[in-house]
N, CA, C and O atoms as a printed pandas DataFrame, in Angstrom:
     atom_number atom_name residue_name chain_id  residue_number  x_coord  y_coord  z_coord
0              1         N          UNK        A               1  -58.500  -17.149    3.550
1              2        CA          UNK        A               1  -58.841  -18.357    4.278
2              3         C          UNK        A               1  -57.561  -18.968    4.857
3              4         O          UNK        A               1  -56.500  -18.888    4.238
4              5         N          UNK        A               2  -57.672  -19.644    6.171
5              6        CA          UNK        A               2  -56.558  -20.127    6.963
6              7         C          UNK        A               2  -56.036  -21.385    6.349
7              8         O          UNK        A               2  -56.356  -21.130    5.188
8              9         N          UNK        A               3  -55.573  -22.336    6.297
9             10        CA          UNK        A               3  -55.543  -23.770    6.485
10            11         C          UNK        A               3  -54.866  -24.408    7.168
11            12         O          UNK        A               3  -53.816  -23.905    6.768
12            13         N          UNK        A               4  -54.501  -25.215    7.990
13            14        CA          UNK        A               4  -53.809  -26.111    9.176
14            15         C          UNK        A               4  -53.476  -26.981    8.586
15            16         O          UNK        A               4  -53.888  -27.286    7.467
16            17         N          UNK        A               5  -52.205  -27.865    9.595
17            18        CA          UNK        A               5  -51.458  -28.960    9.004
18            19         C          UNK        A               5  -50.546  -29.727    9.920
19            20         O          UNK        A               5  -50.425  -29.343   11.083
20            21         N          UNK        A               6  -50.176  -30.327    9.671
21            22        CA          UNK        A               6  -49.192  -31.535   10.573
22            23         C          UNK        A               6  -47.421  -31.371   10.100
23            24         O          UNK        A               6  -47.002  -31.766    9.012
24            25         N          UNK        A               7  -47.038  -31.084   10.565
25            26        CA          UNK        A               7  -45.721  -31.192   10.075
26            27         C          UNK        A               7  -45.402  -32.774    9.674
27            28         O          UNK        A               7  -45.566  -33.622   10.551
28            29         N          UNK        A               8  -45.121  -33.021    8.860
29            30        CA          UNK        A               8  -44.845  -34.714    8.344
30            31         C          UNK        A               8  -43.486  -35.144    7.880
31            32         O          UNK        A               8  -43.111  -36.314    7.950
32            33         N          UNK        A               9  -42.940  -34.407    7.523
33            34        CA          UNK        A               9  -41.522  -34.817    7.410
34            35         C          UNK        A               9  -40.395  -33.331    6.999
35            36         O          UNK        A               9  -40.518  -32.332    6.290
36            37         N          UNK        A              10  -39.674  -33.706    7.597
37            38        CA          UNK        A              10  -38.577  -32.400    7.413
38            39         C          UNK        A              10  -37.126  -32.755    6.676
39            40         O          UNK        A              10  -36.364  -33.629    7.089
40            41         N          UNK        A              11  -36.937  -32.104    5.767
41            42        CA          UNK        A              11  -35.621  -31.894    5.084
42            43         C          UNK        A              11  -34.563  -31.059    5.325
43            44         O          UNK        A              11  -34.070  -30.408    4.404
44            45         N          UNK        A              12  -33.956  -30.964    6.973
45            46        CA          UNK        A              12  -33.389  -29.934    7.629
46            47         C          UNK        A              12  -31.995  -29.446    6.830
47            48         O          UNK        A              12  -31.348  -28.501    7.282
48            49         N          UNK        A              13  -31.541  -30.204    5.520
49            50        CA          UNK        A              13  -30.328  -29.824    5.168
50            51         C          UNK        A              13  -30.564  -29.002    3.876
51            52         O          UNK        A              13  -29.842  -28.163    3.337
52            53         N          UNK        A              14  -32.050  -29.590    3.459
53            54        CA          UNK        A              14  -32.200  -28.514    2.273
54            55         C          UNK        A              14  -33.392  -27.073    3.027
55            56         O          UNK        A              14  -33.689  -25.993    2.517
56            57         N          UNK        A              15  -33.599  -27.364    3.681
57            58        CA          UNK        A              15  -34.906  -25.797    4.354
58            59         C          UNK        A              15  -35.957  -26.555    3.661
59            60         O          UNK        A              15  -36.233  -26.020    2.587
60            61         N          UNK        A              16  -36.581  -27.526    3.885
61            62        CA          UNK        A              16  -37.789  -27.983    2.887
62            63         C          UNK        A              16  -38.311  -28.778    4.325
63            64         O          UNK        A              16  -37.693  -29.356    5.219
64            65         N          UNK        A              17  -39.956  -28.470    4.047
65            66        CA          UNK        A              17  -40.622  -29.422    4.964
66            67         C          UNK        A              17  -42.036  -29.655    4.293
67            68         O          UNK        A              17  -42.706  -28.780    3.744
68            69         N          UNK        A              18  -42.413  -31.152    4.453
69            70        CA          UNK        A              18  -43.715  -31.723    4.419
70            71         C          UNK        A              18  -44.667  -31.186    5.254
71            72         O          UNK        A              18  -44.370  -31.579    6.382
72            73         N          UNK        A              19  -45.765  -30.419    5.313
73            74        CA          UNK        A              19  -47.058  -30.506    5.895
74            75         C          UNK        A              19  -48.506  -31.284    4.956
75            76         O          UNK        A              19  -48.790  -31.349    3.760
76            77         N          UNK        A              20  -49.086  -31.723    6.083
77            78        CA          UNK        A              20  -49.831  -32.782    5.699
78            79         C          UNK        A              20  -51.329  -32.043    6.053
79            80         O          UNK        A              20  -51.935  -32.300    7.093
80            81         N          UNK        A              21  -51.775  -31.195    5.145
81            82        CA          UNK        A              21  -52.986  -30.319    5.382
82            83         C          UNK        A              21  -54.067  -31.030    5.615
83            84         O          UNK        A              21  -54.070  -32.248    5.439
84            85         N          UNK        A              22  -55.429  -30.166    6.162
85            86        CA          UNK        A              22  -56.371  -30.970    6.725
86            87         C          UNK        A              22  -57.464  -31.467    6.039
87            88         O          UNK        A              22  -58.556  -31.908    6.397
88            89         N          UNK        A              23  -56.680  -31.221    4.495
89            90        CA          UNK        A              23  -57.573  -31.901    3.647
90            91         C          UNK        A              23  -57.302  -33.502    2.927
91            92         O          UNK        A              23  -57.863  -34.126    2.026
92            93         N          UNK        A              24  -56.116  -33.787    3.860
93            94        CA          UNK        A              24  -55.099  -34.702    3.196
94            95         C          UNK        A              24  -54.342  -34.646    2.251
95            96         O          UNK        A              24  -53.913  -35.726    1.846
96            97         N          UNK        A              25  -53.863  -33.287    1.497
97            98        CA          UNK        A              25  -53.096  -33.281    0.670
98            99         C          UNK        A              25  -52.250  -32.706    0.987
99           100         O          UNK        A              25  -52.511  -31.930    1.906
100          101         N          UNK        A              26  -50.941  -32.701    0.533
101          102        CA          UNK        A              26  -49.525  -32.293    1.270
102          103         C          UNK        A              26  -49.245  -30.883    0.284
103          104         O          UNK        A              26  -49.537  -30.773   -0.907
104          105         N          UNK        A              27  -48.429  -29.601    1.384
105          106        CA          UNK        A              27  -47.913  -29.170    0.559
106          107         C          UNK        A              27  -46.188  -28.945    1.365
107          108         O          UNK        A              27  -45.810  -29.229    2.501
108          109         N          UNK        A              28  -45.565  -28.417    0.371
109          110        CA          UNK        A              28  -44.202  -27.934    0.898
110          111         C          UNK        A              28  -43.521  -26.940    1.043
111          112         O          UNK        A              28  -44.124  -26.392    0.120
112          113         N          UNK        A              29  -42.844  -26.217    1.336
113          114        CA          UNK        A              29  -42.870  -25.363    1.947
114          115         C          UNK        A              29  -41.312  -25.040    2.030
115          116         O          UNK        A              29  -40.552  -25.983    2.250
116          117         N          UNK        A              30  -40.779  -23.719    1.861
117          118        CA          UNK        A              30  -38.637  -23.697    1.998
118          119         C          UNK        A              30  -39.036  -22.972    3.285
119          120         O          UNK        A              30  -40.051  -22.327    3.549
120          121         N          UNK        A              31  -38.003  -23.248    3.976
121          122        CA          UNK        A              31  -37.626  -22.262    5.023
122          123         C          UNK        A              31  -36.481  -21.620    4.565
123          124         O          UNK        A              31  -35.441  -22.059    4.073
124          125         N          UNK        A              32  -37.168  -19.632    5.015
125          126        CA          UNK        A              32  -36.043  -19.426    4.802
126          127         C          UNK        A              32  -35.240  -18.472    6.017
127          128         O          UNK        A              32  -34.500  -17.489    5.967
128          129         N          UNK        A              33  -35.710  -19.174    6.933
129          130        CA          UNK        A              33  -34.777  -18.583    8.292
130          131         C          UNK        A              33  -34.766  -20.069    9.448
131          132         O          UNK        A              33  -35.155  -21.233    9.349
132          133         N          UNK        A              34  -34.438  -19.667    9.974
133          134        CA          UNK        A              34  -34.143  -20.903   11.400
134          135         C          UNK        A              34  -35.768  -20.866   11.884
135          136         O          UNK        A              34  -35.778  -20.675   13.100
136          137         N          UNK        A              35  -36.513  -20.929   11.595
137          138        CA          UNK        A              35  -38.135  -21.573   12.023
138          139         C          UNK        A              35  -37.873  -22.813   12.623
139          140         O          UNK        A              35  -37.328  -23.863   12.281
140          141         N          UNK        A              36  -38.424  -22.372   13.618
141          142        CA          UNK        A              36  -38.728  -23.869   14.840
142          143         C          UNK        A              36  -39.491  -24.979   14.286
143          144         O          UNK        A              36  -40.459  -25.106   15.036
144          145         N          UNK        A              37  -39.536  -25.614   13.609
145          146        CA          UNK        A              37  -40.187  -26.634   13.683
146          147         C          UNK        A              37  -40.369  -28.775   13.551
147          148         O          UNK        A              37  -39.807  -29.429   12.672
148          149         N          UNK        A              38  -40.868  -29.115   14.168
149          150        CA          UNK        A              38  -40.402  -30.473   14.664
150          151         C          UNK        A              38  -41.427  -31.183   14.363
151          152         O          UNK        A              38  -42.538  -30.854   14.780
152          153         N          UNK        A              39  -41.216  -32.473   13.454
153          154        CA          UNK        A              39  -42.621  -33.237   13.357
154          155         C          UNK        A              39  -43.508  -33.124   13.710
155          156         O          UNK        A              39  -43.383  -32.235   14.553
156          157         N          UNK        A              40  -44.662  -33.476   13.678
157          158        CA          UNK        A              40  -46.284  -33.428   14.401
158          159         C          UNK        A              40  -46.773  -32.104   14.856
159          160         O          UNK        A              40  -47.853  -31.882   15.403
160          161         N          UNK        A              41  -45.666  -31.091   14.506
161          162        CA          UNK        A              41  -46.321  -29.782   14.991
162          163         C          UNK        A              41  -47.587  -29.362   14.425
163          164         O          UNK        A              41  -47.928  -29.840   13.343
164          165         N          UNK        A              42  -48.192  -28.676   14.919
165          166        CA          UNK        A              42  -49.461  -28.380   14.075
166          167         C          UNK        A              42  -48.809  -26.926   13.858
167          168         O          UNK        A              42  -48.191  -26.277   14.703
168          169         N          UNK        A              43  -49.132  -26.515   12.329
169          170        CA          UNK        A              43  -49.034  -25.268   11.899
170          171         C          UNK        A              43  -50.425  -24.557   10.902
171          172         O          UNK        A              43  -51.078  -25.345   10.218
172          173         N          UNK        A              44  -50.723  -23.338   10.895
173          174        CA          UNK        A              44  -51.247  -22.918   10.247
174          175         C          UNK        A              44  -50.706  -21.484    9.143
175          176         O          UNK        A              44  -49.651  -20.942    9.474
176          177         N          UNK        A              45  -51.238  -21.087    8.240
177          178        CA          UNK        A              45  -50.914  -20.231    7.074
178          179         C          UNK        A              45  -52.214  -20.055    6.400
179          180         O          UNK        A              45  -53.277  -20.675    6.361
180          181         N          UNK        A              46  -51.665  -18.835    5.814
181          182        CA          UNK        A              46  -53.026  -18.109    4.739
182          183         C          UNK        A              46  -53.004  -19.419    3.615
183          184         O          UNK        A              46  -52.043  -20.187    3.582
184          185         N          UNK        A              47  -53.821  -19.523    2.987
185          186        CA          UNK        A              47  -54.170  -20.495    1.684
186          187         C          UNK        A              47  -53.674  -19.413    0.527
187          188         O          UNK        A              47  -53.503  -18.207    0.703
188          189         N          UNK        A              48  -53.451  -20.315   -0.957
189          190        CA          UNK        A              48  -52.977  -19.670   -1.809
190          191         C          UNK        A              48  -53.212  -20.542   -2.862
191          192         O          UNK        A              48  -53.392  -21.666   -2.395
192          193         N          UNK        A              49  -53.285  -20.534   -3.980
193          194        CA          UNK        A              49  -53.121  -21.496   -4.772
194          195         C          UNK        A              49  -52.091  -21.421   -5.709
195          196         O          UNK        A              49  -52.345  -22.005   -6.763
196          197         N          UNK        A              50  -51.104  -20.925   -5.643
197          198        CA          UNK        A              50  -49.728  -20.639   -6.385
198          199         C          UNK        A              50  -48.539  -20.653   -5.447
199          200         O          UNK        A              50  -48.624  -20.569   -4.222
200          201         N          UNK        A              51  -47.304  -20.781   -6.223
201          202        CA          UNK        A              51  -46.439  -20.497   -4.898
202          203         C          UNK        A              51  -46.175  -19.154   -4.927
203          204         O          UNK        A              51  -46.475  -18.309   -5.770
204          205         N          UNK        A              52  -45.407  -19.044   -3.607
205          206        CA          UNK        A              52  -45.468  -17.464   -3.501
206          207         C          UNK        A              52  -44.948  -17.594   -1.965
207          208         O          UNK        A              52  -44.680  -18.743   -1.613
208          209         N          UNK        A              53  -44.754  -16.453   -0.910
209          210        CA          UNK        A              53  -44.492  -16.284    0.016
210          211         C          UNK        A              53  -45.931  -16.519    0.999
211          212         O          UNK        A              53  -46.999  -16.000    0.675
212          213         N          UNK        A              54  -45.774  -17.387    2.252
213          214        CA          UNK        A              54  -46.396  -17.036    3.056
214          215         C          UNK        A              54  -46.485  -17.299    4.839
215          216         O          UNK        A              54  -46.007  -18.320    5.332
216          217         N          UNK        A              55  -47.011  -16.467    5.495
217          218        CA          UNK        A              55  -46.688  -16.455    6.830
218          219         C          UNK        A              55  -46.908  -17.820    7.647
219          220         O          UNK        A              55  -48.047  -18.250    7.835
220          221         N          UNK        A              56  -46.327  -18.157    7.889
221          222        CA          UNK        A              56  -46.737  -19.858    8.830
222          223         C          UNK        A              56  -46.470  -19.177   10.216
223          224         O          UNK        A              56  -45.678  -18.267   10.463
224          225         N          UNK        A              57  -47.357  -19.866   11.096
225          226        CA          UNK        A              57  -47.557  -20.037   12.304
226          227         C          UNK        A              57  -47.054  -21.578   13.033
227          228         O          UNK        A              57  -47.616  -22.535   12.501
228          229         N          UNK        A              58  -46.157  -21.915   14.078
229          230        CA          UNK        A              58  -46.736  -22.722   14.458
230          231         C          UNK        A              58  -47.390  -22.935   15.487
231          232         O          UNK        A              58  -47.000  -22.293   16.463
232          233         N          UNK        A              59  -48.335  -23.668   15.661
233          234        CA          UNK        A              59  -49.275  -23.320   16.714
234          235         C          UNK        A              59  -48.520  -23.772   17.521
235          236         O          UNK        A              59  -48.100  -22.961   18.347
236          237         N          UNK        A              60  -48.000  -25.316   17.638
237          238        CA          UNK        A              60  -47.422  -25.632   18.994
238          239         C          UNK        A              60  -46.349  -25.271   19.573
239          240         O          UNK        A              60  -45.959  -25.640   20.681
240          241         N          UNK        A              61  -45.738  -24.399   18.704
241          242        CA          UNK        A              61  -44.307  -23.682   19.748
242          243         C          UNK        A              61  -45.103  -22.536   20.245
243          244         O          UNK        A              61  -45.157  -22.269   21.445
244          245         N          UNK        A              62  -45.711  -21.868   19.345
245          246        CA          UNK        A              62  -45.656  -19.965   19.145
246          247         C          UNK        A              62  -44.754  -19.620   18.016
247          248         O          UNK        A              62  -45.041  -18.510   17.568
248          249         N          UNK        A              63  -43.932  -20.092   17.508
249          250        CA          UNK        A              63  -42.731  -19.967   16.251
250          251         C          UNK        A              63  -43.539  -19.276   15.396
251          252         O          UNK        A              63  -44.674  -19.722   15.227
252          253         N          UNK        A              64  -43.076  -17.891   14.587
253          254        CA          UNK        A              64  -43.323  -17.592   12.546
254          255         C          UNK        A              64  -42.423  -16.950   12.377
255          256         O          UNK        A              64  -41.591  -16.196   12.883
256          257         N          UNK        A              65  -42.992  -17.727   10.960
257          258        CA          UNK        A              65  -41.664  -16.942   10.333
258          259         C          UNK        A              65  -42.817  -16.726    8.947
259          260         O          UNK        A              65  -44.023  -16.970    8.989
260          261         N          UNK        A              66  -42.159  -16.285    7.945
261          262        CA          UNK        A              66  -42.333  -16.024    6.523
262          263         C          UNK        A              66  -41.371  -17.358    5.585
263          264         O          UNK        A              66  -40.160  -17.575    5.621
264          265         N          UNK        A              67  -42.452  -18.069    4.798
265          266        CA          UNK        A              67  -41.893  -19.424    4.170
266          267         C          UNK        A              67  -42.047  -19.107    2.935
267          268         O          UNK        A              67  -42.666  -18.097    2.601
268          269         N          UNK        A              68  -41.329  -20.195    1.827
269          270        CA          UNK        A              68  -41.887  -19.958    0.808
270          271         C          UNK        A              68  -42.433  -21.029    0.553
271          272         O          UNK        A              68  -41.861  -22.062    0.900
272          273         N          UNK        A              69  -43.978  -21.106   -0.279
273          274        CA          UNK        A              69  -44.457  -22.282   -0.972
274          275         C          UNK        A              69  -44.016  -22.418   -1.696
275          276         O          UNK        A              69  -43.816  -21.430   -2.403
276          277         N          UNK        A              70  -43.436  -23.877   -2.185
277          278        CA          UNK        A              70  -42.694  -24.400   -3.154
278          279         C          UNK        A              70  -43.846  -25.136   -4.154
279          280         O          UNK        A              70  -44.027  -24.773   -5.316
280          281         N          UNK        A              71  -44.712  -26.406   -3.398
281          282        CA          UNK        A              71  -45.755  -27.176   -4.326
282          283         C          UNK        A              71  -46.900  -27.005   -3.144
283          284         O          UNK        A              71  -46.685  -27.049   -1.933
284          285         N          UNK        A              72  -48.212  -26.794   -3.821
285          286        CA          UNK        A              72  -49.157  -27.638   -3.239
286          287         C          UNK        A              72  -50.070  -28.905   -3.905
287          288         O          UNK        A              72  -49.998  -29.415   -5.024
288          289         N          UNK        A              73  -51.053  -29.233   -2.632
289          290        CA          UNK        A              73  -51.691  -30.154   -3.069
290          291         C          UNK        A              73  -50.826  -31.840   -3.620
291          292         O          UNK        A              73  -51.162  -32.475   -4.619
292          293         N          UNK        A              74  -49.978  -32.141   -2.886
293          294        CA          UNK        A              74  -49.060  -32.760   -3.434
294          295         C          UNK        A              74  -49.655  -34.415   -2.580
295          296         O          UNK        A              74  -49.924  -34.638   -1.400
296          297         N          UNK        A              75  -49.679  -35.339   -3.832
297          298        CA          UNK        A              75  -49.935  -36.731   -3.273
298          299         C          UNK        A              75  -48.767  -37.040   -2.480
299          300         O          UNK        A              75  -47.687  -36.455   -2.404
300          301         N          UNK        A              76  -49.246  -38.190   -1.841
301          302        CA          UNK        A              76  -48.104  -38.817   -1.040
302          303         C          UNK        A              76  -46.982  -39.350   -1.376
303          304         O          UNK        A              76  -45.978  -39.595   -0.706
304          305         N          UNK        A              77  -47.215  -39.506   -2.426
305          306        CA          UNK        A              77  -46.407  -40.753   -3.442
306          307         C          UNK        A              77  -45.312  -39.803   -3.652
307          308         O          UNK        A              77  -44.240  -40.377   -3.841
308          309         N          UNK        A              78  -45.254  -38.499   -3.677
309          310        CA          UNK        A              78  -44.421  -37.389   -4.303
310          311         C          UNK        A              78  -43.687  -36.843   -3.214
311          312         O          UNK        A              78  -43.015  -35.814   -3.278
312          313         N          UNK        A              79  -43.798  -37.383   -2.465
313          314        CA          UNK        A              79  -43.312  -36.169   -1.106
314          315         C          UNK        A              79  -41.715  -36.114   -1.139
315          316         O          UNK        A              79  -41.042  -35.087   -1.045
316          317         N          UNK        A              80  -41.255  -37.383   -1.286
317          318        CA          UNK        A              80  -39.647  -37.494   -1.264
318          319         C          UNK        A              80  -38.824  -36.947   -2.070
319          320         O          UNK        A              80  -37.750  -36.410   -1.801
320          321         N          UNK        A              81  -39.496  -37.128   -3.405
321          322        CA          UNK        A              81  -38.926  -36.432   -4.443
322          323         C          UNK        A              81  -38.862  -34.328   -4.474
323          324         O          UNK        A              81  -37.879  -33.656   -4.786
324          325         N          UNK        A              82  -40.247  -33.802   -4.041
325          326        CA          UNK        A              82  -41.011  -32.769   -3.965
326          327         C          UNK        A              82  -39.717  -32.290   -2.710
327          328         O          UNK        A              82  -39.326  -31.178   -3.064
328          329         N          UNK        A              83  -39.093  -32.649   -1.656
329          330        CA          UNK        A              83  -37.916  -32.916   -0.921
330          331         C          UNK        A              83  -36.851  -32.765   -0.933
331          332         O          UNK        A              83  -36.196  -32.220   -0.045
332          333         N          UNK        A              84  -36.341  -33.342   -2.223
333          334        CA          UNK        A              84  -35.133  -33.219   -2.469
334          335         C          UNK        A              84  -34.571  -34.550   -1.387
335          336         O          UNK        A              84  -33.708  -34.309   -0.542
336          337         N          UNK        A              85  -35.093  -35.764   -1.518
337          338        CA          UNK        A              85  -34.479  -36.765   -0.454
338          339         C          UNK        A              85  -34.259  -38.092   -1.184
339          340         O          UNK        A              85  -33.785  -39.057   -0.583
């Protein structure tokens, strides 16, 4: 199964970014190459419920790469910390 998301906040010094899935729960995500991506992008990826490696898309460049999931399902309240910010 797919799931989509919002890019919501980016941690460009650690490779860490917020997406804000379309269920309202956040997950995060390492980059681990130069992946394009810029707030509000919409991205999509396979679903998983563990971390593990997986392919992100973003829709609004054309950009993928291979990410790693770090947390999902993550409240809001957690995002900064979940960050490293």
């Amino acid at each position: 199964m797919q799931r989509s998301g919002i890019v919501s906040i980016l941690n460009r010094k650690q490779g860490l970014v917020a997406i804000r899935a379309e269920r309202g729960d956040y997950a995060i995500f390492e980059l681990l190459y130069e992946l394009r991506l810029d707030e509000n992008d919409t991205v999509i990826w396979n679903d998983r419920s563990d971390p593990g490696f997986v392919h992100l898309s973003n829709v609004s460049t054309g950009a993928q790469d291979d990410v790693y999931v770090r947390h999902l399902s993550i409240a809001e309240a957690d995002i900064r910390r979940c960050l490293l910010l």
